[in-house]
N, C-alpha and C positions, 0 to 999 in steps of 0.2 A: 742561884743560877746567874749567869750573864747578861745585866744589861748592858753597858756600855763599855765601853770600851775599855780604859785605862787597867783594867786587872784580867791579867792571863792566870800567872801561877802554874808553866808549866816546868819541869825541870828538865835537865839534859838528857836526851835520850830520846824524848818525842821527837816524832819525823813529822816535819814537814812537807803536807802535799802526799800524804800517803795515800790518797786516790790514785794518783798521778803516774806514783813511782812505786806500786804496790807489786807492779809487774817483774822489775829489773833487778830481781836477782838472779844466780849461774843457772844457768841450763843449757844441756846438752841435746841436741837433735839426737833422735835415738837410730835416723839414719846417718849417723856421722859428721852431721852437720859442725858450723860451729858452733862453739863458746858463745852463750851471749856476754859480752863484758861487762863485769860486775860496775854498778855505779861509785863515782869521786863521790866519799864521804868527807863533807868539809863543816866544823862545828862553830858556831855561832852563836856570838854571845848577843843579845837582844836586851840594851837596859830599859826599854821601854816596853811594859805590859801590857799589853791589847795588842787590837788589830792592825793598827797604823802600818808592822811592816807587812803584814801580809798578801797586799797586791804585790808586792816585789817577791817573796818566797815563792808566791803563787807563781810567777812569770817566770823565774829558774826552771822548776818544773816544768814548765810548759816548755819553752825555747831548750830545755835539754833533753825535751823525752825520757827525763826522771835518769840522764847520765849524769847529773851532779844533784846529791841529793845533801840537805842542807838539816841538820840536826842540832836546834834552839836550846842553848837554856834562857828561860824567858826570865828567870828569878836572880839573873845577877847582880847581889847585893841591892836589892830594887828598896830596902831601906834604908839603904846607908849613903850620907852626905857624900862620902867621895866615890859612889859606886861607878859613875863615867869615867874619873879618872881611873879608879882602879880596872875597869877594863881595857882600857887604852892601854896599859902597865903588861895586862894579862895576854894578849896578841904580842906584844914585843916580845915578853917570857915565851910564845910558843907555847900557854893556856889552849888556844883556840885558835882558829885559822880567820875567821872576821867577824869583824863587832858589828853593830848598830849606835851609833854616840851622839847625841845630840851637839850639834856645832859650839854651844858655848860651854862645853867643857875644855876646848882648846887652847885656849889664852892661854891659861893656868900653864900649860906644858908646854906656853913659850910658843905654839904658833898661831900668827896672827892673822892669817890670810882667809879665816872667815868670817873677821870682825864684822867685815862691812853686811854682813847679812843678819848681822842681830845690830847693829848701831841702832838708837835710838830713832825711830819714824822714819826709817831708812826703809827699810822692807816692810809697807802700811796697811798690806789688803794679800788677800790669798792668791787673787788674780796676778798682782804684782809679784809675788811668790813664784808663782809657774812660769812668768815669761823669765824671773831672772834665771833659775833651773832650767829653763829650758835652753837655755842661751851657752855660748860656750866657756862662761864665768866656773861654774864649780867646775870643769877641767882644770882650770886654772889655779882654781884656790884649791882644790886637793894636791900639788903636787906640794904645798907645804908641809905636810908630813912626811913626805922623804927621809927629811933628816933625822927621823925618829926610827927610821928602819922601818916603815909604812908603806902601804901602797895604795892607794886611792880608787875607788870603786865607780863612787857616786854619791849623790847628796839628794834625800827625798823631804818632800813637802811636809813641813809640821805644823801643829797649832800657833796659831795667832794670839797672844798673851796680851790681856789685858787690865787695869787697875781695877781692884776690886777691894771696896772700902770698909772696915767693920766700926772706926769709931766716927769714921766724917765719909763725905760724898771725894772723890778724888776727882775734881776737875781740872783745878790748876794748879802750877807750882808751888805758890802758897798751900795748898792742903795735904802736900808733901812735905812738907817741913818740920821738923822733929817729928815725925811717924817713922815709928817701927815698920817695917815692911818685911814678911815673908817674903824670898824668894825660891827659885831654886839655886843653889851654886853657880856662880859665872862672873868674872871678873867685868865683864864689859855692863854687865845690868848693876852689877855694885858700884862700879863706878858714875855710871848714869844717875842713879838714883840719889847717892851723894852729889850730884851735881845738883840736885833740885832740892837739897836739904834734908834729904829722909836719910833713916837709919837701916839700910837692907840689914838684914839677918837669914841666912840660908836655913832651909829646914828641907826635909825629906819630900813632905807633903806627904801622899800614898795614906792619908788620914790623919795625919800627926796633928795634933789639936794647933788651935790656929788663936787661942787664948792670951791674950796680952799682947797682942799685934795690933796696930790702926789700921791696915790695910796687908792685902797680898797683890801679887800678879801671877795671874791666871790663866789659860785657856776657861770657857764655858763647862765644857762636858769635864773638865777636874774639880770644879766647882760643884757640880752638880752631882758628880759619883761619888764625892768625899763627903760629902752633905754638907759643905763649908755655908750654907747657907743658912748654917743653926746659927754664925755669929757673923756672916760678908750679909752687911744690908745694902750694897748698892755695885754695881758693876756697871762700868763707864763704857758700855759696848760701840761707841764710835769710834774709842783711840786704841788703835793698834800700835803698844807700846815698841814691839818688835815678834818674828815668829820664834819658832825651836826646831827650824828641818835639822834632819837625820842624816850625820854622816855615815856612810857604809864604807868599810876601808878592808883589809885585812893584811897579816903581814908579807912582806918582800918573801919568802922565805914560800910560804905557803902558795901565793900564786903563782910564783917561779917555778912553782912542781904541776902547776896544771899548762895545757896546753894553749893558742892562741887562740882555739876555737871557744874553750870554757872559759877562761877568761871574757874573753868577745862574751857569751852568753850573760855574765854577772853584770857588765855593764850595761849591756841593751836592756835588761831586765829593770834595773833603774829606770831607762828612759821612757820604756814604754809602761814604767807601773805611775810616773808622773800626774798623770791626769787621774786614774784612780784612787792615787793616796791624796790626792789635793779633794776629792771626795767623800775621801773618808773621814778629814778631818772637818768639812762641812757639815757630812751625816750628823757626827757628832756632835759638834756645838749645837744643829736644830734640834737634835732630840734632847739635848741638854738645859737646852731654855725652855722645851714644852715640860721639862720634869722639873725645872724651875719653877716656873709660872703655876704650874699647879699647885705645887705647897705652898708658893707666895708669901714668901718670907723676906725678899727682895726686891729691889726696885732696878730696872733696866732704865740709864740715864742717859745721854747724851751731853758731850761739852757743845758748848757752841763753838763755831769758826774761831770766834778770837781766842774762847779759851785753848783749843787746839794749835792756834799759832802760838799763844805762849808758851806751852811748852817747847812746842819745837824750839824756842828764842831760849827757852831755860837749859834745854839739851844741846843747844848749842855748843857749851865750850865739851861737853863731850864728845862733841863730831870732831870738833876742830883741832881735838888729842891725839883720837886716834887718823884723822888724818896727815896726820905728820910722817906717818907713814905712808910710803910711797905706792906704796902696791895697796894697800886699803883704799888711799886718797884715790885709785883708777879705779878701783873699783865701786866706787860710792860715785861716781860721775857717770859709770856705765850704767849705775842701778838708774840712778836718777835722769838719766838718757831716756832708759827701757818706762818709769813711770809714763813721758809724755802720749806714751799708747795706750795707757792701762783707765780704764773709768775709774774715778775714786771711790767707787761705792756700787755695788749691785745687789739686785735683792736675795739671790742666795747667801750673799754677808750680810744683810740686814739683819740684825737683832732684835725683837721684840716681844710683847706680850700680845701682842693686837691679834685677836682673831682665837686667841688660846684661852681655852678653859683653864680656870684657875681656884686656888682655893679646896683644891681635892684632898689634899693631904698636909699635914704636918711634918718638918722635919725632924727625925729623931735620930740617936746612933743606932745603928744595928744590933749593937748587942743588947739593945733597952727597949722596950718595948713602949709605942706612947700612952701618954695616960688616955683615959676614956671620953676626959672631954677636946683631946686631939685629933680625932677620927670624925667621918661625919657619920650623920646617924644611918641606921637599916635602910633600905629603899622603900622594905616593909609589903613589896607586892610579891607575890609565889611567881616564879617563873620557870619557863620550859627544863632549862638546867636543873631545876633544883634537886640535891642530891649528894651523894657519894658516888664517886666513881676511884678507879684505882687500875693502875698500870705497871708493868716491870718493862723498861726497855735496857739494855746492854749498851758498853762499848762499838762493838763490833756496830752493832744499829747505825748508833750516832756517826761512826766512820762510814758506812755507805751513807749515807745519809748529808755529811758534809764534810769537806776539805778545808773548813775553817778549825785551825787549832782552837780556839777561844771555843768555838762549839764544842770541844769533845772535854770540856774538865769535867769533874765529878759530880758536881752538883749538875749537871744538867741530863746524866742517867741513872738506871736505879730502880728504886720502888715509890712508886708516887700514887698517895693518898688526894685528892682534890674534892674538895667539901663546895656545895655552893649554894645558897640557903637567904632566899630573897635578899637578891641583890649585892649580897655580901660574898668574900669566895677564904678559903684559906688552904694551903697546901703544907705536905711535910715529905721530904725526897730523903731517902737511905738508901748508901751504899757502903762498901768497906770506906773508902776515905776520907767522905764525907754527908753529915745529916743537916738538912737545911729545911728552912719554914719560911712560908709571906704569907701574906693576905693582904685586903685590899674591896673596895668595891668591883662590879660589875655591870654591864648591860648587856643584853641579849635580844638578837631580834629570829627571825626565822630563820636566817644562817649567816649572821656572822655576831661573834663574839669579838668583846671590848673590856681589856682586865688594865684596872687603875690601883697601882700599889700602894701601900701604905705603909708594909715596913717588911722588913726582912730578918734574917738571922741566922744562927745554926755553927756546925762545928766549924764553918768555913764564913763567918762574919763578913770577909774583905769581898767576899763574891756573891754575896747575896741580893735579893733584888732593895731597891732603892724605893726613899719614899718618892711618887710622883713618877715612878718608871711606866710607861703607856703602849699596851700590847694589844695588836689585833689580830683576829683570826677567821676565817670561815668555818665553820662547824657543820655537823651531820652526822643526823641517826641513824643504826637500823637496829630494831629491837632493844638490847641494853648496850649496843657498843655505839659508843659516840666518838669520832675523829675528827681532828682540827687540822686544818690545811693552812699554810702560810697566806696572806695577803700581799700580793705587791707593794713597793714601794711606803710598807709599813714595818713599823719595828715586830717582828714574826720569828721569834725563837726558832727555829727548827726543833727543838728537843719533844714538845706535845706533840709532834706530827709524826714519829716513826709506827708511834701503835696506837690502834684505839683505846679508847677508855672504858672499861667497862663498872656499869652501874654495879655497885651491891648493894644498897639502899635504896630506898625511893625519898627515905627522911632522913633531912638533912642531922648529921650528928657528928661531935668531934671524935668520939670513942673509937675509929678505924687511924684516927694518926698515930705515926710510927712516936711509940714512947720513949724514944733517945731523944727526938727534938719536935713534940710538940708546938703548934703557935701561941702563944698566949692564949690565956683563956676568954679573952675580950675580944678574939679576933672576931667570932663571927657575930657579935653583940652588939658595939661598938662601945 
C-alpha cells in the first residue's frame, strides 16, 4: 500500500477527481430540457508519481464543475533517464494535450528562462519558493517555451534537494571533489556540481541502486521511500542545494481549442493549488525523516555558516555563467530582491531527529525480507487486538471514500488478512493486480492504534509499505467487528477505514494469509 508519496502507478485512463466529475456526463431532461454538455477531456502526462500534483488536478475540478476533466498517465517513462524530455517531445507530437515537467529538464531543449529557479542557493528554502511562484516571475519565464510550440500553464512548488552523503559527510566544497554524485538529469545541476569538483552522474533514482556513488541529491521523502538509507549515511538538511517545482504547460494547439473561460480555469488552478503543493511537499519530507529516524541508519547534519558561505563562494562561477544571460541575470536579482522578505529558516523546514523515536526498524529492500536479528523483538504482552481479523473492500469503496488518485491503486483494496499477536501485526492484501504483505510492530491503547512498519513486499514491491512508515488510527468494537477511523493531522491511510474488520480468530495465527503473498515467516516472531 501507499505511504508516501513519490509512487502512484497509475496508467492512462484514470480520471482524475472522479468524485467531482462523476456527475457530467450527457443527459437529457426528460421534460425537454437541455443537453447537459458533455465535459473537455484533456490528457496529461504526469512525470512525477505521487501526490505532489494533486492539489492542482483537485482545483480543475473544482473551478470547472467537472467541465474539464483531466485524464493522468502517471507512468510516463517514470524510469527512464530522459523520460522529462521525452514528454516535453510527446505534447509537441500531439501525444497529449499537457504535461507536468520538472523545470530542470529545460536547458537541455535549449530554454533557459528557468535556470534562475534551480541556480545554485538561488531558491534556498520553501518559503522562498512560494513567494517567488507567487510573484509575476513564472508568467514570465514560461513564455520561454513558445518557441517550442508550447504554451505555458504555470509552475507549482517542488521538493527542496539536498546533499546526501554515502562515502563522506557533504559539507564543503572539498567533499565534493572527485565524488561521484547521483543526480537526476539537468544541465544546470551538472554543471554546478562540476564547478565544486564532483562527477554528477544521472540515474533514474525511483530505486535504482545508489552503489558506487559517494553521495546523491535529494529531497528527504525520496530518500526515505527508496530506502537509500541502506547506503546515504549523512544528509546535510540545512543546505538547500536548489528545489524541482513543476512546470504545467501543454501545447499551443490543444489550448487553442479550449475556450478563455477553461483556460482561465487551468491557470487559476495553479495559483490557488500554490500553498497546498508547497504543503504537500512539507508533509513529506516530515514524515520522511520520522521514517528516517526510526530505522536510524543516518545521521541529519548541519553545515555551519561558513561552510554554507563556501559553497555559495564555490558556486559562484556557476551563477556568474549563467548569468550572462540577460533575462536569467533579472531574474536572479528579483529572486534575490524577494529573499530580503523571506526568514532563512522556519521550523516547518527544520530537519531533525529531536523529539522522534528512533531505532524501530531496520532498512531493508522490499523484495528481501530482514534477517531476525533486524527487527526488534515481541512486545511480548497479549493485547486487546490480538487476533485475526479480515476484510473485502472494492474499488468502487475506495472511490467514495476518496478523491486522491494515489488512494485508489490496488494494493490499497481487496481482501485483507490482518494478524495481530502481542504487539506484533502482519498483513497480506489480494486482488486481481496485485498481492501485497508488511508487518511491523504495534501499540494499542482503548481507542487508538499506532502501526510501526518494518518491511513490505508483494507482486507490487515499488508500492509497498516502507521500513520505518508510521500509521495512526482510532479504533472500535462491537462484538467481532472492529473499525478504524482516520486521525487528524496524522499519516491515516484511508483504505482500513471503508469496512470493518471482522475477527475470525481469537488466536493469533498465520494460516488465514492469502497463499500468493504470504509475509515471511518471521514476521510475527521477530
Amino acid at each position: 500500500m501507499r505511504m508516501m508519496s513519490d509512487r502512484l502507478g497509475v496508467a492512462i485512463g484514470t480520471l482524475v477527481g472522479l468524485a467531482l466529475v462523476a456527475g457530467c456526463t450527457a443527459a437529457v431532461d426528460r421534460a425537454g430540457g437541455a443537453r447537459t454538455p458533455r465535459p473537455v477531456v484533456l490528457h496529461v502526462l504526469n512525470t512525477r508519481r505521487g501526490e505532489e500534483a494533486q492539489p492542482f488536478l483537485a482545483k480543475v475540478a473544482e473551478l470547472s464543475k467537472g467541465a474539464l476533466r483531466l485524464v493522468v498517465d502517471t507512468e510516463w517513462h517514470s524510469d527512464s533517464i530522459t523520460g522529462e524530455v521525452d514528454a516535453v517531445h510527446a505534447i509537441e507530437s500531439g501525444q497529449a494535450d499537457i504535461a507536468i515537467v520538472p523545470a530542470r529538464a529545460w536547458h537541455g531543449l535549449g530554454v533557459t528562462s528557468f535556470d534562475a529557479l534551480i541556480a545554485p542557493l538561488a531558491v534556498d528554502s520553501y518559503a522562498l519558493q512560494q513567494k517567488v511562484l507567487g510573484s509575476e516571475i513564472p508568467d514570465q519565464m514560461l513564455r520561454g517555451i513558445s518557441g517550442l510550440g508550447l504554451q505555458g500553464i504555470g509552475i507549482l512548488p517542488g521538493p527542496v534537494r539536498k546533499p546526501a552523503g554515502i562515502t563522506r559527510p557533504l559539507l564543503t566544497s572539498g567533499d565534493f571533489r572527485g565524488a561521484r554524485i547521483a543526480i537526476s538529469p539537468s544541465a544546470v545541476a551538472d554543471r554546478s556540481l562540476r564547478a565544486l569538483g564532483a562527477v554528477p552522474v544521472a540515474s533514474t533514482f525511483e530505486g535504482a541502486p545508489l552503489a558506487g556513488f559517494d553521495g546523491t541529491e535529494q529531497q528527504v521523502s525520496s530518500i526515505a521511500e527508496n530506502v537509500y538509507d541502506s547506503v546515504v549515511r549523512t544528509i546535510t538538511v540545512n543546505v538547500n542545494l536548489w528545489p524541482r517545482p513543476l512546470v504545467v504547460f501543454g501545447s499551443t494547439k490543444s489550448l487553442a481549442a479550449l475556450s478563455s473561460t477553461q483556460t482561465g480555469w487551468l491557470r487559476a488552478a495553479v495559483r490557488d493549488a500554490l500553498d497546498a503543493t508547497a504543503q504537500v511537499q512539507i508533509r513529506l519530507d516530515t514524515e520522511g525523516v520520522g521514517a528516517l529516524c526510526r530505522r536510524a541508519k543516518l545521521r541529519m547534519i548541519d553545515a555551519s555558516p561558513a561552510q554554507v558561505a563556501q559553497l555559495r563562494e564555490a558556486f559562484a562561477a556557476t551563477v556568474d555563467g549563467l548569468r550572462r544571460d540577460l533575462q536569467t541575470r533579472q531574474f536572479l536579482d528579483r529572486i534575490d530582491a524577494l529573499r530580503a522578505g523571506v526568514s532563512p529558516s522556519s521550523a516547518q523546514e527544520t530537519l531533525s531527529c529531536a523529539g522522534q523515536r528512533t531505532g524501530e526498524a531496520a532498512p531493508t529492500s522490499p523484495a528481501n525480507p530482514p534477517s531476525a536479528s533486524a527487527s526488534p523483538p515481541p512486545a511480548g504482552s497479549h493485547t486487546a487486538l490480538d487476533g485475526v481479523y479480515e476484510a473485502d473492500t472494492t474499488l468502487a469503496e475506495m472511490t467514495a471514500a476518496s478523491d486522491d488518485p494515489v488512494e485508489l491503486e490496488p494494493e490499497n483494496w481487496g481482501h485483507w488478512v490482518f494478524v495481530f499477536d502481542h504487539g506484533r501485526f502482519a498483513y497480506s492484501q489480494h486482488n486481481g493486480p496485485a498481492c501485497t504483505w508488511a508487518y511491523g510492530t504495534f501499540t494499542v491503547t482503548a481507542n487508538q492504534l499506532e502501526l510501526s512498519f518494518i518491511n513490505g513486499g508483494g507482486f507490487r514491491p515499488g508500492m509497498t509499505n516502507k521500513p520505518g512508515d508510521l500509521f495512526d488510527y482510532r479504533w472500535s468494537r462491537y462484538r467481532d467487528l472492529v473499525s478504524w477511523s482516520q486521525v487528524p493531522d496524522a499519516a491515516s491511510p484511508v483504505q482500513w477505514t471503508v469496512r470493518p474488520f471482522h475477527l475470525i480468530s481469537a488466536v493469533p495465527t498465520p494460516r488465514f494469509f492469502d497463499a500468493h503473498c504470504p509475509p515471511p515467516a518471521t514476521a510475527l516472531t521477530g
